[in-house]
TIMI-654477 format. One record per residue (C-alpha): chain; residue number from 1; x, y, z; residue in one letter. Coordinates in nm, 2 decimals. Layout:
<rs>
R cadena num east north up residuo
R A NUM X Y Z A $
...
</rs>
This chain:
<rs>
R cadena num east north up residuo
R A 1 -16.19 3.92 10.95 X $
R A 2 -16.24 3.90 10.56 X $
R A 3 -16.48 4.05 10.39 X $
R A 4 -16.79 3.89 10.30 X $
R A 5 -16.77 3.79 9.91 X $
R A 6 -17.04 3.61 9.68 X $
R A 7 -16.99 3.38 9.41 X $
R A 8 -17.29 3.30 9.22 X $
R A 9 -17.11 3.00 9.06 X $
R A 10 -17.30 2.90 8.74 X $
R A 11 -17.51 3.09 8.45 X $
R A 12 -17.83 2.97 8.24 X $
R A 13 -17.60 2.87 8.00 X $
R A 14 -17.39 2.71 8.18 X $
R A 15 -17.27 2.34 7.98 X $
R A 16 -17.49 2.04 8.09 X $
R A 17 -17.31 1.69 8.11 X $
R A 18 -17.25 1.71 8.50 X $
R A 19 -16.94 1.94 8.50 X $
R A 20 -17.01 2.18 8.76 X $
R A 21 -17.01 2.00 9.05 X $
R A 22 -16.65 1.84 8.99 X $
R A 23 -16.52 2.22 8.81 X $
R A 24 -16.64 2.34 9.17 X $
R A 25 -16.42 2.10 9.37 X $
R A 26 -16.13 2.20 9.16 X $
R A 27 -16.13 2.56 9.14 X $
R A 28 -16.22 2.55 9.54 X $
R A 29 -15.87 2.66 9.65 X $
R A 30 -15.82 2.93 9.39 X $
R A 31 -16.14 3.08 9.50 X $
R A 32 -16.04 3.11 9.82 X $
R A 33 -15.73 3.23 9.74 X $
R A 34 -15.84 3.57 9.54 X $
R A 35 -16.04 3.63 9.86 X $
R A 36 -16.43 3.47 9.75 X $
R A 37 -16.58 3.31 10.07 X $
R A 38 -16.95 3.24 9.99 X $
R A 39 -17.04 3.06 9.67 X $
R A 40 -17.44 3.03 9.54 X $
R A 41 -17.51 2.69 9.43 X $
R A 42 -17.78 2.62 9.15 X $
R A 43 -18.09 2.43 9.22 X $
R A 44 -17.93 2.14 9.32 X $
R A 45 -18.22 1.91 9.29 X $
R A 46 -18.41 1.71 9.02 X $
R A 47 -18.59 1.92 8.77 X $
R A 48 -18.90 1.84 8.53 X $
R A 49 -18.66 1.88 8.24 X $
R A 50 -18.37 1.59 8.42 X $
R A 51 -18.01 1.66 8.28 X $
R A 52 -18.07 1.93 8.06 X $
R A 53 -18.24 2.17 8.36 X $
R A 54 -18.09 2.47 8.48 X $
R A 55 -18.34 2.40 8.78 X $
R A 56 -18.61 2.64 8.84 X $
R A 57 -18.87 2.39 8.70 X $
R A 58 -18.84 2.22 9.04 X $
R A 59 -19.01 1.88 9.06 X $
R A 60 -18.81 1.66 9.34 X $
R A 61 -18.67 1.83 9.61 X $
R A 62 -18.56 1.55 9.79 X $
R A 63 -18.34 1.36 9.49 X $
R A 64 -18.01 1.56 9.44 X $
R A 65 -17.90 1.33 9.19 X $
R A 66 -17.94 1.00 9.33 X $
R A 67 -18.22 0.87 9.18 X $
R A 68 -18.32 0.77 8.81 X $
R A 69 -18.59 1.04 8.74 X $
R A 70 -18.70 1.25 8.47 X $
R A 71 -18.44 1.02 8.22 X $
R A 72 -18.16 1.08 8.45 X $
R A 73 -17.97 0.99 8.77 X $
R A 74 -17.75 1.31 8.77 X $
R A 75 -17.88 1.68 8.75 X $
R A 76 -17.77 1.91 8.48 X $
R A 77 -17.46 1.99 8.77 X $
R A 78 -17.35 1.60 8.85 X $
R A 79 -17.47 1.35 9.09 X $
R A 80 -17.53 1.36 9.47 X $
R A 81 -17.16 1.26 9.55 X $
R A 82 -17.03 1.52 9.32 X $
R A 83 -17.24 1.73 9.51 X $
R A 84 -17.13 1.62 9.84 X $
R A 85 -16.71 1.64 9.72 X $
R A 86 -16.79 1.99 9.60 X $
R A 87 -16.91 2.09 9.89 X $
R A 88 -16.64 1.95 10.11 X $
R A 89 -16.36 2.06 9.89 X $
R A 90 -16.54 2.41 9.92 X $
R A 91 -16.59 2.38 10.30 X $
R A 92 -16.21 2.32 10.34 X $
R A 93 -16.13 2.63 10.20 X $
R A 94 -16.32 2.79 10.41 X $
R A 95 -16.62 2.90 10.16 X $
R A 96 -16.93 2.89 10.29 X $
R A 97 -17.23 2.68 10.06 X $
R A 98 -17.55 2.86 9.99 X $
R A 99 -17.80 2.65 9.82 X $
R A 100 -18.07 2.72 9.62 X $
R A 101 -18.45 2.70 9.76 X $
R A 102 -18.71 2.69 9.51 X $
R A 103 -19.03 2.64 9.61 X $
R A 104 -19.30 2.86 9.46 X $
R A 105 -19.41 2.61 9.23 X $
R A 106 -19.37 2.21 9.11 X $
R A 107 -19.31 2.07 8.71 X $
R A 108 -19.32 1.75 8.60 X $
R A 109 -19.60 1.57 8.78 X $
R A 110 -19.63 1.17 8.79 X $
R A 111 -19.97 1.18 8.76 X $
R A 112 -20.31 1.34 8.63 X $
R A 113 -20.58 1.43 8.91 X $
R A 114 -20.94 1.51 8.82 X $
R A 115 -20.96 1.85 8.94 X $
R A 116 -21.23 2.15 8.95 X $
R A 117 -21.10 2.52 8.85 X $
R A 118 -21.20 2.86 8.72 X $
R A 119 -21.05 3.04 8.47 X $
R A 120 -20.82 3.34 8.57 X $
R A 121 -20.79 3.70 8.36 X $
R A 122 -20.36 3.65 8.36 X $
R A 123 -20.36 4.05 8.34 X $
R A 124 -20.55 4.13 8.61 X $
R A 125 -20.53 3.73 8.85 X $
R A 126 -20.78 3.88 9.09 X $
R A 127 -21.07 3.84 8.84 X $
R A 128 -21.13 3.50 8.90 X $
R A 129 -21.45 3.34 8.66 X $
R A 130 -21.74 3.21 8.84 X $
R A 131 -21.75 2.89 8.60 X $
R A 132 -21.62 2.56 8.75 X $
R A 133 -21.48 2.36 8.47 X $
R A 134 -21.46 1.97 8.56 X $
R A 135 -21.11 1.88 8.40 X $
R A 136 -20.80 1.71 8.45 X $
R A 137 -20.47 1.80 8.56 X $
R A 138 -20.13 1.67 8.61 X $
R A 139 -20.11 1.77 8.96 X $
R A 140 -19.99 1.50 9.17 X $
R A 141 -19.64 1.43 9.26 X $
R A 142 -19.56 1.07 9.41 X $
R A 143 -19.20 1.04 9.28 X $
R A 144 -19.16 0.65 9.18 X $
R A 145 -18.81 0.60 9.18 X $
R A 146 -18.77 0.75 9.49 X $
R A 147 -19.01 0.51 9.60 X $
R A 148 -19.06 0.71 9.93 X $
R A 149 -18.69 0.70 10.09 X $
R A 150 -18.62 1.05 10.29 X $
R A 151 -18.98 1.15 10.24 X $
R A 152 -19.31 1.01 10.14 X $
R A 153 -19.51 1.27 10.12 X $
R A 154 -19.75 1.25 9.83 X $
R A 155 -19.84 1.57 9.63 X $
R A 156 -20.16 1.61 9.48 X $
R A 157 -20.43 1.90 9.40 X $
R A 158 -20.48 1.99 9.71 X $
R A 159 -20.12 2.16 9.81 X $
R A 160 -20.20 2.38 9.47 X $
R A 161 -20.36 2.68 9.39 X $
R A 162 -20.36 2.77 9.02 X $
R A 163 -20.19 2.55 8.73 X $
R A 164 -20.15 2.67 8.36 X $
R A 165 -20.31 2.36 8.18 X $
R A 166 -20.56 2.16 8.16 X $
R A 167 -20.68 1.84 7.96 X $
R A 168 -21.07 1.75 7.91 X $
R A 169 -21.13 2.05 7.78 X $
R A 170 -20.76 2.08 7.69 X $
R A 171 -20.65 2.42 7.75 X $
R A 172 -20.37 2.62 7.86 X $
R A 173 -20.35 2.99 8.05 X $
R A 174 -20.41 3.06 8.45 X $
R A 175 -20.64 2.84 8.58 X $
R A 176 -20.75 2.86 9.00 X $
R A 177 -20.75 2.51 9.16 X $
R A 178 -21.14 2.47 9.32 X $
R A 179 -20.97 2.36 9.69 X $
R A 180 -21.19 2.34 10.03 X $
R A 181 -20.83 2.26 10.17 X $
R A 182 -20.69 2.61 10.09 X $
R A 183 -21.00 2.85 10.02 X $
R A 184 -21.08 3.11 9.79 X $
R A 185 -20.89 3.34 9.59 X $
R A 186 -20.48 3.39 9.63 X $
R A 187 -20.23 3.38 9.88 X $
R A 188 -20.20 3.78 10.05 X $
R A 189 -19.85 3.90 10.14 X $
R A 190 -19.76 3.88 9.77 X $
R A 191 -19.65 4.13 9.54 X $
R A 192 -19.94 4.30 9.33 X $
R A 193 -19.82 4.33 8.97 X $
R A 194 -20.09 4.20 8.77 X $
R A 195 -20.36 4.26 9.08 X $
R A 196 -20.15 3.94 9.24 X $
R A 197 -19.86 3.78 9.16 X $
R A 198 -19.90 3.50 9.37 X $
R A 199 -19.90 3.28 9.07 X $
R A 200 -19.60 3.25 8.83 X $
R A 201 -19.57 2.90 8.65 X $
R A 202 -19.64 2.54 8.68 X $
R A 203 -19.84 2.38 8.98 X $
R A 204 -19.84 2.72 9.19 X $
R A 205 -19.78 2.54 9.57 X $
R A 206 -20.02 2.66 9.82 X $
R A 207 -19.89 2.77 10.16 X $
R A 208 -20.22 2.79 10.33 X $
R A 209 -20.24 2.39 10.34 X $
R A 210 -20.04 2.37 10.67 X $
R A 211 -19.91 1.96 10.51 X $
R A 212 -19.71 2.21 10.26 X $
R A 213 -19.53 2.43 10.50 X $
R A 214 -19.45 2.15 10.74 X $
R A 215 -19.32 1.94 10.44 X $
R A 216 -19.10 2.24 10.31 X $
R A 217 -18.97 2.28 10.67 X $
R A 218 -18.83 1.90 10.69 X $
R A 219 -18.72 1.93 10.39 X $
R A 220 -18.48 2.20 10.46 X $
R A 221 -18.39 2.02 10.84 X $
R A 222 -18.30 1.70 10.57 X $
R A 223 -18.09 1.94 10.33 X $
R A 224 -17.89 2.07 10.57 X $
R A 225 -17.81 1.74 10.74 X $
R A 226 -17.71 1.60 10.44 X $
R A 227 -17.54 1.88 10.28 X $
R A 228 -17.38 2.04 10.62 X $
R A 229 -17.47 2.39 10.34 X $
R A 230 -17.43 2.74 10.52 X $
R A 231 -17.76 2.89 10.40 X $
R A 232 -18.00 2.96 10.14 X $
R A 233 -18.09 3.21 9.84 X $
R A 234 -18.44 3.22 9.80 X $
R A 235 -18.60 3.20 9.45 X $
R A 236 -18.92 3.43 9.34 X $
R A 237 -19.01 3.56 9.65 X $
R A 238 -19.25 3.81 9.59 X $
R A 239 -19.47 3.54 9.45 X $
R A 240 -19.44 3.35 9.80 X $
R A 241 -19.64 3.52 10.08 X $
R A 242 -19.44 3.69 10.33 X $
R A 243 -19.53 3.54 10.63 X $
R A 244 -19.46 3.15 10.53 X $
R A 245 -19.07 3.33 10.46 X $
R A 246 -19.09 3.49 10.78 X $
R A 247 -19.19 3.15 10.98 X $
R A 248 -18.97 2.94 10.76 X $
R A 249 -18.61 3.11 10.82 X $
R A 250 -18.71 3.14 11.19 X $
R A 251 -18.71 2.77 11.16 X $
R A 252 -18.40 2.69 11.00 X $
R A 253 -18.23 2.95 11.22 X $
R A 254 -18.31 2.79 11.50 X $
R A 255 -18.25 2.40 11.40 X $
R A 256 -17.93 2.54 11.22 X $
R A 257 -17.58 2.48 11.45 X $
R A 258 -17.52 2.78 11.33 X $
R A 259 -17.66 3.08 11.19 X $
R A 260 -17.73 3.09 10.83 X $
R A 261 -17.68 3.38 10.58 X $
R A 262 -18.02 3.39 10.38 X $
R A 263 -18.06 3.61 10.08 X $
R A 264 -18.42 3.64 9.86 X $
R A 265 -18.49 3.75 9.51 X $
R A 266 -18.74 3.99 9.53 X $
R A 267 -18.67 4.13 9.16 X $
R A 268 -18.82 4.47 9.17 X $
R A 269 -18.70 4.83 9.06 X $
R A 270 -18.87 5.00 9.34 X $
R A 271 -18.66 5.02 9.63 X $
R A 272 -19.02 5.09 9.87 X $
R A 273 -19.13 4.74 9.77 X $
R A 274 -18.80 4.57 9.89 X $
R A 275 -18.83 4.76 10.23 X $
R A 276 -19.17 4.70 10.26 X $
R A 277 -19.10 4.30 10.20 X $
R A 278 -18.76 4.34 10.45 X $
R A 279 -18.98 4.46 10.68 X $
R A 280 -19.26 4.19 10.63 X $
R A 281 -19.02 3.94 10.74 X $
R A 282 -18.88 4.14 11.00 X $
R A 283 -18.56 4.15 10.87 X $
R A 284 -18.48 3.76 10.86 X $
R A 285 -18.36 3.82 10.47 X $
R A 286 -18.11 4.01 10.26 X $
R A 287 -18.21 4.09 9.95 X $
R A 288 -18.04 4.15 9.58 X $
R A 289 -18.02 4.53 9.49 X $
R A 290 -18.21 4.50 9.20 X $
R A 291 -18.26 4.87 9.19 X $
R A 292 -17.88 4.91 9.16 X $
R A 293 -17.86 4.67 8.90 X $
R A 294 -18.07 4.85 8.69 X $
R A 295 -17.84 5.14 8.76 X $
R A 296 -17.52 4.98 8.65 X $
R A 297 -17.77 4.89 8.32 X $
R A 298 -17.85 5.23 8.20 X $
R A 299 -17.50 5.40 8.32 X $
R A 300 -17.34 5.13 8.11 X $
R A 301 -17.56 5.25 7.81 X $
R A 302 -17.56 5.61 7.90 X $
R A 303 -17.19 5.66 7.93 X $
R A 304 -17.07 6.00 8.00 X $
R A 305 -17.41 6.14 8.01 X $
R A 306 -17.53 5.90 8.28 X $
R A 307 -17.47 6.13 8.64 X $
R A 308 -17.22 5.87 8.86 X $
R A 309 -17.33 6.09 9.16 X $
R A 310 -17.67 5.94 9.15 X $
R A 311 -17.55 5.58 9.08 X $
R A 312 -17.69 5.53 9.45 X $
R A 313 -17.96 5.69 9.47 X $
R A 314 -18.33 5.53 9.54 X $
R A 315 -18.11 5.18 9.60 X $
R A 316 -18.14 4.92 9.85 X $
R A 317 -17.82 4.93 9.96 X $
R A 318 -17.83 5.35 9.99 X $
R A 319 -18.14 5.30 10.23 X $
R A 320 -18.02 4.94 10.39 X $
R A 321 -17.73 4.85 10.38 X $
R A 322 -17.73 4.60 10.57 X $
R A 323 -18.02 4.42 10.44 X $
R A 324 -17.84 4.44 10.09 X $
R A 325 -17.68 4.23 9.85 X $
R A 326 -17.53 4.39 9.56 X $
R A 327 -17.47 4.23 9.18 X $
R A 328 -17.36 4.38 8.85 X $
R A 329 -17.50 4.02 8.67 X $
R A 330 -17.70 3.75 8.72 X $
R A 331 -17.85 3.43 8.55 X $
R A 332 -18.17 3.62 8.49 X $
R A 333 -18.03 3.97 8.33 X $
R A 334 -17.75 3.78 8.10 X $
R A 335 -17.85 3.86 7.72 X $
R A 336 -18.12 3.63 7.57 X $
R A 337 -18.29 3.59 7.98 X $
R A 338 -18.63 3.67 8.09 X $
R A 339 -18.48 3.97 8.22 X $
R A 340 -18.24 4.12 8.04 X $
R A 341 -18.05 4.39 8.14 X $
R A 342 -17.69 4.35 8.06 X $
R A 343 -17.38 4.61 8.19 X $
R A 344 -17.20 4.65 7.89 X $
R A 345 -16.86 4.51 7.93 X $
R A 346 -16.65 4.86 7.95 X $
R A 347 -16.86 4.98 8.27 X $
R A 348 -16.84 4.59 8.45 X $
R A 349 -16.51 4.74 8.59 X $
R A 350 -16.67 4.99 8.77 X $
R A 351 -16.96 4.84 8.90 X $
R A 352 -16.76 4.56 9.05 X $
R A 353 -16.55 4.87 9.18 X $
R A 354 -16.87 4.98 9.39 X $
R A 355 -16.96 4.71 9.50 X $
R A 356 -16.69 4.53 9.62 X $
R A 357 -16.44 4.83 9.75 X $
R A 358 -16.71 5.02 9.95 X $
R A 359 -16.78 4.93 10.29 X $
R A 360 -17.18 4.87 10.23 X $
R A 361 -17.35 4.54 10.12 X $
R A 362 -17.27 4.25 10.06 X $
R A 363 -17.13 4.23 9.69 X $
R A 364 -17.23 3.88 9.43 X $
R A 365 -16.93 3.84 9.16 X $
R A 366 -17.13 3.65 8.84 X $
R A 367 -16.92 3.32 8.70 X $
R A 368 -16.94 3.47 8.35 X $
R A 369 -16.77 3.81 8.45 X $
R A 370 -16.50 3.59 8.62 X $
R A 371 -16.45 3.25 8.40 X $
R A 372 -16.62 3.42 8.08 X $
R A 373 -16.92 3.27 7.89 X $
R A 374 -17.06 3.18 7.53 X $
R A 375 -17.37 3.02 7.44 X $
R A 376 -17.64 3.06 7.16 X $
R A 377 -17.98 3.06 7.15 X $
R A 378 -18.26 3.23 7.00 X $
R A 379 -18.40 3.57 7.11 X $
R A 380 -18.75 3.74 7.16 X $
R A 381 -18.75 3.84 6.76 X $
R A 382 -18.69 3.46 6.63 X $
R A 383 -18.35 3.53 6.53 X $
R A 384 -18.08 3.33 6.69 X $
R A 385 -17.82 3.45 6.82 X $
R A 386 -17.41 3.39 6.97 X $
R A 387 -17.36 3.57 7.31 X $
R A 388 -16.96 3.61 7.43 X $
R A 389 -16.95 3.71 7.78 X $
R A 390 -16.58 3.78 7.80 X $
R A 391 -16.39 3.76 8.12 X $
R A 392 -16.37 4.13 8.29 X $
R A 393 -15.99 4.18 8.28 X $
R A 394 -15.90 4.28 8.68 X $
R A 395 -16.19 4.15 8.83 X $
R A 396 -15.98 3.91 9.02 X $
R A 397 -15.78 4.15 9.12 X $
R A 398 -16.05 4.40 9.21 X $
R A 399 -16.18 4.10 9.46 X $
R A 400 -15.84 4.06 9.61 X $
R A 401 -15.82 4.45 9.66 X $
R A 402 -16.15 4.39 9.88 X $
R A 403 -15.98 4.16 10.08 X $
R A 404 -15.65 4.36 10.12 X $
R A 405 -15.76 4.75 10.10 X $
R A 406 -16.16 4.75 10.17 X $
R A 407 -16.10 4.85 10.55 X $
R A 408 -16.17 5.16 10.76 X $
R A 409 -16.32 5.45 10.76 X $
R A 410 -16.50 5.52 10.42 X $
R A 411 -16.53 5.91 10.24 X $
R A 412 -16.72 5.96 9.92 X $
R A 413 -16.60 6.23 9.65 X $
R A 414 -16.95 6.25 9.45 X $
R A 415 -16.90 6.58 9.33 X $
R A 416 -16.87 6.54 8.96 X $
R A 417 -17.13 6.40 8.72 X $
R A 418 -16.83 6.21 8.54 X $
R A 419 -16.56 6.09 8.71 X $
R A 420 -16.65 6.01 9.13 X $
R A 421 -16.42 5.87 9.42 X $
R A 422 -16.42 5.74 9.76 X $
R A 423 -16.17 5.62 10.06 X $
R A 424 -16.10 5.36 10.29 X $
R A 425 -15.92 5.48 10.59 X $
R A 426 -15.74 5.14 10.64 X $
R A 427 -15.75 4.97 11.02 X $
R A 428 -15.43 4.93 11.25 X $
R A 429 -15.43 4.54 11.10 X $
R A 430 -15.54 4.64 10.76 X $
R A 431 -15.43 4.88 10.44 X $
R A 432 -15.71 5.12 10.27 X $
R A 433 -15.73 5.25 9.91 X $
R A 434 -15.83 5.54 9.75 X $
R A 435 -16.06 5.46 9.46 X $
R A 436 -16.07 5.70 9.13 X $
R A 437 -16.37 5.62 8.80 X $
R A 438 -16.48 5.83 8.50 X $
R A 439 -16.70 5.72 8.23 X $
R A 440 -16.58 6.03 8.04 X $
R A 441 -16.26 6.17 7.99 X $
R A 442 -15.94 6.08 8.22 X $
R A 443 -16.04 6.18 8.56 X $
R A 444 -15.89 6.34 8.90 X $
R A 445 -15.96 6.40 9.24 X $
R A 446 -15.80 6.58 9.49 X $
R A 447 -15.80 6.39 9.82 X $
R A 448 -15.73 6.47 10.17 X $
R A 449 -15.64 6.19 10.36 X $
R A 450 -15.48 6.31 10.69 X $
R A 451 -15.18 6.34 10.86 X $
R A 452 -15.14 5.98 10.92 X $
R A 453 -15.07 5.96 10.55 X $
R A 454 -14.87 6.23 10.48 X $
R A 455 -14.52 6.22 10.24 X $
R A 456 -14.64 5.87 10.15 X $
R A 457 -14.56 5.69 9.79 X $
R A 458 -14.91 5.53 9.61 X $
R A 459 -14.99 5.29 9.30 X $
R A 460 -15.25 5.19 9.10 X $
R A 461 -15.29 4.82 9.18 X $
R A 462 -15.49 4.76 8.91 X $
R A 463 -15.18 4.92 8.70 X $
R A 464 -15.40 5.12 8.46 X $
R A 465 -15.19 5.45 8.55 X $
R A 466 -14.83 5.38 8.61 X $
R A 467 -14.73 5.70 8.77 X $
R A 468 -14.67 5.72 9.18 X $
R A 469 -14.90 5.97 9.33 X $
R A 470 -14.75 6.15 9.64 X $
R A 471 -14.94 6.29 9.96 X $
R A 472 -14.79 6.62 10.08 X $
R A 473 -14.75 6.66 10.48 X $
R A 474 -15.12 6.67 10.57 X $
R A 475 -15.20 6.35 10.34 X $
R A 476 -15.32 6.54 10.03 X $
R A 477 -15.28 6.43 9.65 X $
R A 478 -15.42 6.47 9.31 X $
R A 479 -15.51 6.11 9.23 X $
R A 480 -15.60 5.96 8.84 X $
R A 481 -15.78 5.72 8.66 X $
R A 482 -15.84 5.71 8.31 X $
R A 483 -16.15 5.81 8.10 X $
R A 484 -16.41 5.52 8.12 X $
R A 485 -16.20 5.32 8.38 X $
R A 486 -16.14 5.27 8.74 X $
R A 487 -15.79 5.35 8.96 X $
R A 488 -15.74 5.18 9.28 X $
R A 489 -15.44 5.39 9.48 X $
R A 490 -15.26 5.17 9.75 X $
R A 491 -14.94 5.26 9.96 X $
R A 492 -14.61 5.14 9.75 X $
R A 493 -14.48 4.99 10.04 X $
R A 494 -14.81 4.75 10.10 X $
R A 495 -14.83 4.61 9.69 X $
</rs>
């Protein structure tokens, strides 16, 4: 049984001109060689902003880049076939397809709607004015080039609850749609930064009008068919209430042939909230660690005054592991990005180390710490700038270790501010590893492994330290890693 391994296989960056679909297919079988099994797909359908989208600005689910909308046929990514070879080529090495699920809001409407609202405080959204403004709004969605094949549902005003502008008085800000069809106020089950965060940008969809959900539903019975995709990561949950989540998977579960692995974005720093949402949904989710992310972020900074025995603590995947997904990057952290937070490049080595060698979560490699990355593009201040993401030297080999030595029987050695360790006992089918770090000076542990691995030869794998460490008669050695770096000791006989 291999090890469940992430790819999320793209960054905001990432070059338009319809290359990733086709670099996909090609890179399919080297993928599944160094040992990744699951890749993350971006938003796969047409966005408000056509060839040049990332995504998120979602506007036609149903058009994955077969139609001639929003001044393009293809997506950012490639067309629907280059979709479709992708994920065969991917499905034939055995790497499961998650797809991207964005549906907490709409761009890029067809049409303007007159529409009544009320003006929203956007620092507090439960102070709602009493004033109805009379206005228009470009709320309604009938996609014309589509002209109704897989689905003609038509959306208008009523599936919204709150846009952000509004023409006749023009203005922009957080405006609450005026909608018998929905009712007062905002959706519950939401996060409450801001009083509640149901809305975030765009049309803000409206899961109370029962036409929505049951439209969202078919459209994910439709993807799958014509996909064949393995599951789903869910975009900006805690702006989508919990129980339309909740009802939703339960669907697709059930209409699934087989079970699907589902993982949300709940980006929050508090590890409560992400239990409290796990437990909304009764478990149907995993969710990304953001808590240990943040970690990685300020150890990365801190260096040897950051404590590594605490690198766990208050995490998602320290108090559920197995509802936990673990990342050292994503598309949202990477420099210049709505939430920057970027591991500097030194500790990337380590991170990766911690989340791919230990037994708990699920661990997401980032295509920029794996293929590299440079961009430009202009920063909070004005200023514009270059960003090189380089490729982290032995990642590759760090996600082969995971397949190879990531087995058995796991012992932590947090017992020094600076330089930490852990095992892996190894199975009767598989090796295990001992794994040495220090972000200070060279580091050592003394490890006792047993009598099963007594007078046995070991190697660093990753080759940082070249001498062979041996285990006495009762399986115990002094085993090294360099300062700021990360040792991963395997039997001689198994490299």
């Amino acid at each position: 049984m291999r090890n469940p391994t992430l790819l999320q296989c793209f960054h905001w960056y990432y070059p338009d001109g319809g290359k990733l679909w086709p670099e996909i297919e090609e890179r399919a079988a080297t993928l599944n060689d160094i040992g990744i099994n699951m890749i993350w797909l971006p938003p796969a359908y047409k966005a408000a902003s056509g060839g040049y989208s990332v995504g998120y600005d979602s506007y036609d689910l149903f058009d994955l880049g077969e139609f001639d909308q929003k001044g393009s046929v293809a997506t950012k990514y490639g067309d629907k076939q280059q979709l479709l070879s992708a994920i065969n080529a991917l499905r034939q090495n055995d790497i499961a397809v998650l797809l991207d699920v964005v549906v907490n809001h709409k761009m890029g409407a067809d049409e303007k709607e007159s529409v009544q609202v009320q003006r929203v405080n956007e620092q507090d959204r439960t102070q709602i004015d009493d004033e109805i403004i009379e206005c228009e709004a470009w709320t309604r969605y009938t996609f014309p080039a589509r002209e109704g094949k897989y689905s003609q549902f038509v959306w208008d005003y009523k599936c919204f609850s709150g846009i952000d502008h509004i023409e006749n008085p023009d203005e922009d800000g957080i405006f609450k749609i005026v909608n018998d069809y929905t009712g007062d106020g905002w959706n519950e089950q939401v996060d409450d930064e801001l009083g509640n965060f149901d809305y975030l940008m765009g049309e803000n969809i409206d899961f109370r009008n029962h036409a929505v959900t049951e439209e969202i539903k078919y459209w994910a019975r439709w993807v799958m068919d014509e996909t064949q995709c393995d599951g789903f990561r869910l975009d900006a949950v805690k702006h989508i209430p919990a129980w339309f989540y909740k009802e939703w998977i339960d669907h697709v579960q059930e209409v699934a042939p087989k079970p699907l692995f589902i993982v949300a974005e709940y980006w929050s720093h508090e590890v409560e909230k992400l239990q409290h949402y796990i437990d909304q949904v009764e478990g149907k989710t995993m969710l990304f660690d953001a808590p240990l992310h943040m970690k990685f972020h300020e150890a990365s900074l801190q260096g040897r005054d950051y404590d590594m025995t605490q690198i766990f603590t208050g995490t998602l995947v320290e108090a559920d592991p197995f509802h936990a997904v673990t990342l050292v990057a994503n598309h949202d952290t990477q420099p210049l990005q709505a939430l920057e937070a970027p591991v500097e490049a030194w500790f990337k080595p380590l991170a990766y180390a911690l989340i791919l060698l230990r037994e708990n979560g699920v661990p997401s490699v980032f295509y920029p710490d794996l293929f590299g990355a440079s961009y430009e593009d202009t920063g909070g201040d004005g200023n514009t700038y270059q960003i090189e993401m380089p490729v982290i030297e032995q990642l590759s080999e760090l996600i082969i270790a995971r397949q190879r030595f990531a087995h058995g029987i796991q012992t932590l050695y947090f017992d020094h501010p600076n330089c930490i360790a852990f095992s892996r006992s190894g199975t009767d089918e598989a090796a295990g590893c001992v794994v040495v770090m220090s972000n200070g000076d060279d580091g050592e542990k003394t490890i006792e492994l047993g009598e099963n691995y007594g007078n046995k030869r070991w190697r660093d794998f990753l080759g940082n330290r070249e001498e062979v460490v041996e285990t006495d008669e009762q399986g115990t050695a002094t085993f090294l890693c360099n300062g700021g770096s990360v040792s991963v000791w395997v039997l001689e006989d198994v490299l």
